[in-house]
C-alpha positions in Angstrom: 165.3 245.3 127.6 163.2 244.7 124.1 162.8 241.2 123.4 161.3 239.2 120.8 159.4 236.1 121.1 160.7 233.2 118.8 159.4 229.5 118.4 161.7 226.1 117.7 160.1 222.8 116.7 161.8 220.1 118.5 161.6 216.5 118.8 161.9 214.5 122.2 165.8 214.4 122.5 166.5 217.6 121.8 163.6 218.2 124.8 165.7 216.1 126.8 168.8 218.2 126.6 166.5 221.4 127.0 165.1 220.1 129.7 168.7 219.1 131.8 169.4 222.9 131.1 166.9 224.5 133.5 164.9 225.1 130.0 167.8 227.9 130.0 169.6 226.8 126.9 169.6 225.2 123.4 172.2 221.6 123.5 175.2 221.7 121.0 174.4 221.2 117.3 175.8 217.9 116.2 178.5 217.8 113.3 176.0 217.5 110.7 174.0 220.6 111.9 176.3 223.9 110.8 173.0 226.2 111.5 170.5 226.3 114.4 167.4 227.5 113.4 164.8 229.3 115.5 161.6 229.9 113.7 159.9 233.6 114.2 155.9 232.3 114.5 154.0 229.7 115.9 152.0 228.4 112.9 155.4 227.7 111.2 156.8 225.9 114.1 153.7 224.0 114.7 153.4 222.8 110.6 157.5 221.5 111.5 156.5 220.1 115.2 153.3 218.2 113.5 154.6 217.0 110.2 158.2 216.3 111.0 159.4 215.9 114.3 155.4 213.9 115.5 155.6 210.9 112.7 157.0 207.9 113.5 155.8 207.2 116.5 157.7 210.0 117.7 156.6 213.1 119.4 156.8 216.7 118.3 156.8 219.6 120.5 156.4 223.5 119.9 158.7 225.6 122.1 158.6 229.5 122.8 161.3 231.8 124.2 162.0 235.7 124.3 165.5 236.6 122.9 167.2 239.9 123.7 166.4 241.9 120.7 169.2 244.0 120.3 171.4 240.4 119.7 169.1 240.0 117.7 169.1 242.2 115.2 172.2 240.8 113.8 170.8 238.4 112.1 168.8 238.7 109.4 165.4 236.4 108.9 165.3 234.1 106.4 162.1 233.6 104.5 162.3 229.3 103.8 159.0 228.7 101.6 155.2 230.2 102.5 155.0 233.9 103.5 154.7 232.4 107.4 158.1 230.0 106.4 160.4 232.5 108.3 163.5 231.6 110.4 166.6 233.0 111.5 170.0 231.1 110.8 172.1 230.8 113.8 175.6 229.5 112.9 176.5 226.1 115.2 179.5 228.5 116.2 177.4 231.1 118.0 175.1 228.6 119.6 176.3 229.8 123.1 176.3 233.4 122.6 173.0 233.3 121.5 171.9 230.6 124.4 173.0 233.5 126.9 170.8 236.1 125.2 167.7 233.8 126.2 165.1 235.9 128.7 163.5 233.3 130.9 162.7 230.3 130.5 161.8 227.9 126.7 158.5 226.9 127.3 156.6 224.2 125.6 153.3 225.5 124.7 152.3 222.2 122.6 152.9 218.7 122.0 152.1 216.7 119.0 151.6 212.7 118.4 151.3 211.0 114.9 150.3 214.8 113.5 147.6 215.3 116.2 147.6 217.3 119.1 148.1 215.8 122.9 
């Protein structure tokens, strides 16, 4: 099976609920989240981790998983701002399908504190 390697910005909560999934699955989008949106690079996931989700006193984590390609390809990728601003749209609906085309595991590969590294 091709797959493709994809990166999500998250903050602790959504971790959380990551986390109580085996690191198999992405939770439920609330009400006032219609899209879920998986980010296709690791500098543009990292710009979102540092700036948004790591102010506040909050933390910011970078996650990376492989997605079956071939589910994939249904979606186009959606270029958001900078050449490197490029995300796909996943509608809240097809959260699940989606979360059963993950291969392996979401790994955190880093964490980020009031926009520095830890």
């Amino acid at each position: 099976m091709k797959t493709q390697t994809l990166y999500r910005p998250t903050g602790e909560n959504e971790l959380a609920l990551v986390e109580s999934s085996g690191f198999k699955r992405w939770p439920p989008r609330l009400p006032e989240q219609p899209i879920f949106y998986p980010v296709t690079n690791e500098a543009y996931a990292t710009e979102i981790a540092r700036q948004w989700n790591a102010r506040d006193g909050d933390t910011g984590f970078v996650t990376r998983f492989e997605m079956d390609a071939d589910y994939l390809s249904q979606f186009e990728i959606q270029c958001v701002g900078a050449a490197h601003h490029t995300e796909y749209w996943i509608p809240a609906e097809d959260l699940e399908t989606f979360n059963d085309h993950i291969v392996g595991e979401i790994q955190v590969v880093a964490k980020f504190r009031e926009g520095k590294k830890v």
